[in-house]
C-alpha positions, 0 to 999 in steps of 0.5 A: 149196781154191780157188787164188783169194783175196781181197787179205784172205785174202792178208794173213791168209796172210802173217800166218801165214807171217810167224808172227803167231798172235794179232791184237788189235782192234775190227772196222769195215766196212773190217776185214772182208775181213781179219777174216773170213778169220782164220774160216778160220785157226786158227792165227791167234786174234782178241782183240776188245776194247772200245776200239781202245787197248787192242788197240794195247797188247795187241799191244805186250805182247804183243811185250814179252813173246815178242819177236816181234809180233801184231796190232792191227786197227781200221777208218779215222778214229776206230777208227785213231786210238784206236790211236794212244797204244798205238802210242806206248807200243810205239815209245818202248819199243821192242816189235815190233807190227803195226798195220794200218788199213783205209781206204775205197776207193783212189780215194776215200782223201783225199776226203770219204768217211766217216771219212776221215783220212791214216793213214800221215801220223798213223801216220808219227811212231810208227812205224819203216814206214809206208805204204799198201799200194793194190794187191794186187801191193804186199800181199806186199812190204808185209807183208814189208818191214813185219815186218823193220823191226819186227823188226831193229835197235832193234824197234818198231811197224810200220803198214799201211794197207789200201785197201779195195778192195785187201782186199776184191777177187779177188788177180789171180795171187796170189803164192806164200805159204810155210808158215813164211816164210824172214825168220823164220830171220834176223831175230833176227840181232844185230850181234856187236860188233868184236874190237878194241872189245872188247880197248879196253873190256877194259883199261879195266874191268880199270884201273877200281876201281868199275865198274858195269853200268847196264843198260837196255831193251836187256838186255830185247830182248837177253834177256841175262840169263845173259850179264851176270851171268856178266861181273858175276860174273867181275869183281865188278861190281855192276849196276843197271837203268834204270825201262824195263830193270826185269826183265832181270836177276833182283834176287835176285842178290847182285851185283844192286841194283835200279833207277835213275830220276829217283827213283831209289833211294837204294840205286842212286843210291849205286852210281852215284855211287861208280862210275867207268866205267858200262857202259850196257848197251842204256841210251839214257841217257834222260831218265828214268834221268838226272834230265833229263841232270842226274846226272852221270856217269864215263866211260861205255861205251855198248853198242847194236845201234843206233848212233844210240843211242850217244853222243846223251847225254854224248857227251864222255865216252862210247865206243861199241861197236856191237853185241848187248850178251849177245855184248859181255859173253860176249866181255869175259869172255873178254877180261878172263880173264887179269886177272879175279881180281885185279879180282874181289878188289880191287872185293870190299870194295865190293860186300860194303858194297854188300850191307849197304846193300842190307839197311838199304834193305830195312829202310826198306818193312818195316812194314806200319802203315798212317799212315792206318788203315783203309787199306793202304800201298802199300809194304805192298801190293808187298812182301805181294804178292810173298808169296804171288804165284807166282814166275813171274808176270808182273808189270805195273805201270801208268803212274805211282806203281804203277811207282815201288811196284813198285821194291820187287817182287823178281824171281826170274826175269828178262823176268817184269816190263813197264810203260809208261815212254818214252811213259808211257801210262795204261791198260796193264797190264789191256789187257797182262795179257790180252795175257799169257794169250793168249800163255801162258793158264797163266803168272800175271799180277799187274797192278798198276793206279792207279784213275786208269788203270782208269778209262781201260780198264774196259770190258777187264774184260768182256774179261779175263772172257771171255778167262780166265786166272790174272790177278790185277788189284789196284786201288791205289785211292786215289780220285785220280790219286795220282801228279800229286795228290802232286807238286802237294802236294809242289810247290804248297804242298799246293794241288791240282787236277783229280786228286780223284774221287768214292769208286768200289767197283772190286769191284762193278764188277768183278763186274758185269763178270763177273770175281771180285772183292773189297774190302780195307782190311788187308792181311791181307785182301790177301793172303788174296784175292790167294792164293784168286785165284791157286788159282783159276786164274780173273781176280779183282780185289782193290780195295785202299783205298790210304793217300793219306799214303804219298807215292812222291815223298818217301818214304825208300827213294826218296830219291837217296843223299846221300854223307857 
């Protein structure tokens, strides 16, 4: 093989030294240099979507889901900023990704050429780097600066922008390119936190009587599953999940209570309200987990990688403590050793009362009738699809009322669970699913889906058909945007608009996409379809005609605990 190579070619060889091995995206004139080189490649597999969107959030599933980022490609003006909202979901959400755009010419950027747009400037507020990479000297450095930035810290998304001639022309003494390069070998290095914060933290959990581990997105990154049970198990502390950290511990557990929202669960709701010191565990303290700032909170200490996360929120009552929370629970095991049974049997009585209401709050989703007939409710939908759904299956719910169904899935197993919660974008989970089965064709993957976000992504249908995979897509169909119909019924005297759509067979669609499909109105038919789905080994979708009487906004399970 020859020693020259275009600027492209380079990007392609960074990319495999880098460790990328799956990019995401629709091709353009400007893309060209780079995707052609991937031909010649084959460690480097191109998904080509319908819409740059979906791209942008394959590649942000997919660093959801492996930790390490991919790819997602489009070409200058409309094919960038198409990536856009995507890109917003992996940033709020903290998920590694490369995003590369590619410009027109060097000397024509900023003129009047076709499509023009300032790609740095429109990435810049999404992003943790942005930048134009001009000359092909800047190639290397670029790509390397960019990839430790997704990869350190608080992960995010990253953004080059390639001028076209930069690609396109010969490397003048290309640089040195290893096979796997050395950032690989330390960028998963996460602060251990100080000693002495630990011994501070340690007293004070071993004082309090009702201590609780509220984890968030955090324990995701951290993948520190095993380490916070093992300090919840040490200590009989009970744990709970923000919306975005749903997966990080598996909810099986005994000392595991689910997740706590603005709507909450009365379940979670009332472990927080009887807690008096919360260990926020990688939990920013969010909008969304504290009702806009509105629940109030005991002392709380505050444990992330980044330190401009701690104390944004309740900074009067929080300590912080820097640092990868899986060492910070390892290190409070062990500093907490001498004091660790006494406390485990003094919080025994409220963890077993906890237990028990665990029981009755389960027994609020356990009727399958539907209020409408001829239709299924979505409870009934999540609770009989965790029936007959393998137990590691990755489970993606969309934006909206399937993520607030989805606090009644049960997970076995954690980091098996992904939804679009910071940034809120519709259109996820079918783009997340395919991101799924590049990374893993064998693992399954249920995708909880609205009619609405389907709407906004059904040309990644005849994607998902082409790529294959256990893929199991079930439309919550309810012929409206459900969520935003039934917070104006709640809130506008049953007054609503804008949200309503004309009746649409998903199953037909599907069908004429290539994917294997069927309609259900029981759930008996559900389950069957589901379970033919999944021993198929192939993508299907089920359209289930949803109960629109069942509302996530005042339905009992969902409701905050009242105390008293």
């Amino acid at each position: 093989m020859s020693d020259e190579m275009t600027g492209g070619q380079l990007v392609v060889r960074m990319l495999e030294s880098l460790g990328v091995r799956h990019v995401f995206g629709v091709v353009g004139g400007q893309t060209l240099a780079i995707t052609d080189a991937i031909i010649d490649t084959p460690g480097i597999e191109m998904v080509h979507t319908r819409h740059e969107n979906a791209a942008a959030v394959m590649a942000d599933a997919y660093g959801r889901l492996t930790g390490t980022p991919a790819v997602a490609i489009a070409t200058t003006g409309p094919g960038a900023t198409n990536l856009l909202t995507g890109v917003g979901g992996a940033f709020r959400d903290s998920s590694p990704a490369i995003i590369i755009t590619c410009n027109n010419n060097g000397e024509n950027i900023h003129k009047d050429d076709a499509q023009n747009a300032d790609h740095v400037a429109i990435f810049a507020p999404f992003t943790k780097y942005s930048r134009l990479v001009a000359h092909a000297s800047s190639i290397k450095q670029a790509m390397e600066e960019a990839y430790v930035a997704a990869m350190t810290g608080n992960p995010g998304p990253v953004h080059l922008d390639f001028a076209r001639d930069t690609i396109e022309n010969v490397v003048g003494a290309p640089p040195e390119v290893p096979a796997a390069h050395p950032s690989r070998d330390w960028v998963g290095t996460r602060p251990v936190p100080a000693p002495a914060a630990v011994t501070a933290v340690a007293e004070r959990v071993l004082a309090a009587d009702r201590p609780v581990i509220w984890i968030g997105n955090g324990g995701n990154r951290a993948r520190a599953s095993d380490e916070v049970l093992a300090l919840a198990e040490a200590l009989e502390i009970p744990v709970i999940t923000t919306f975005n950290g749903m997966g990080a511990v598996p909810t099986d557990h005994p000392l595991v209570f689910g997740a706590l929202s603005r709507m909450g669960t009365s379940l979670t709701s009332r472990v927080l309200a009887e807690s008096d010191l919360v260990l926020a565990l990688g939990n920013s303290l969010n909008a969304v987990s504290t009702r806009r700032w509105k629940t109030p909170l005991p002392p709380v200490v505050q444990v992330d990688v980044d330190p401009m996360m701690i104390g944004r929120y309740y900074a009067e009552t929080t300590t912080g403590v820097v640092g990868d929370l899986g060492a910070f629970c390892t290190a409070l095991v062990a500093a907490t050793a001498d004091g660790a049974a006494g406390a485990r049997a003094s919080r025994a009585g409220w963890t077993a009362g906890l237990r028990d209401a665990e029981r009755d709050w389960w027994a609020l989703s356990d009727s399958r009738e539907p209020q409408t007939p001829g239709t299924v409710s979505p409870a009934v939908v999540v609770r009989a699809l965790r029936e007959v759904t393998p137990s590691g299956a990755v489970l993606i719910p969309d934006a909206g009322n399937p993520g607030v169904w989805s606090f009644l899935w049960e997970m076995p197993e954690p980091y098996r669970y992904i939804k679009p919660v910071g940034f809120g974008n519709m259109g996820f989970a079918l783009p997340a699913a395919i991101a799924s089965v590049a990374d893993d064709p064998q693992r399954p993957v249920l995708a909880l889906i609205g009619d609405g976000s389907l709407g906004m992504s059904l040309g990644e249908l005849e994607t998902l058909a082409r790529v294959g995979g256990p893929v199991c897509v079930v439309v919550l169909n309810d012929s409206s945007y459900g969520n935003i119909r039934q917070e104006q019924e709640l809130h506008f005297d049953g007054r609503t608009i804008g949200v309503d759509f004309a009746e649409v067979d998903f199953a037909a669609v599907a069908q004429g996409m290539g994917v294997s499909a069927r309609r259900v109105t029981a759930v008996g038919d559900l389950v069957d379809a589901v379970r033919a789905a999944f021993a198929s080994g192939r993508p299907a979708l089920v359209d289930v005609v949803l109960d629109r009487e069942a509302n996530a906004w005042t339905y009992e399970a969902f409701r905050p605990h009242q105390a008293g």
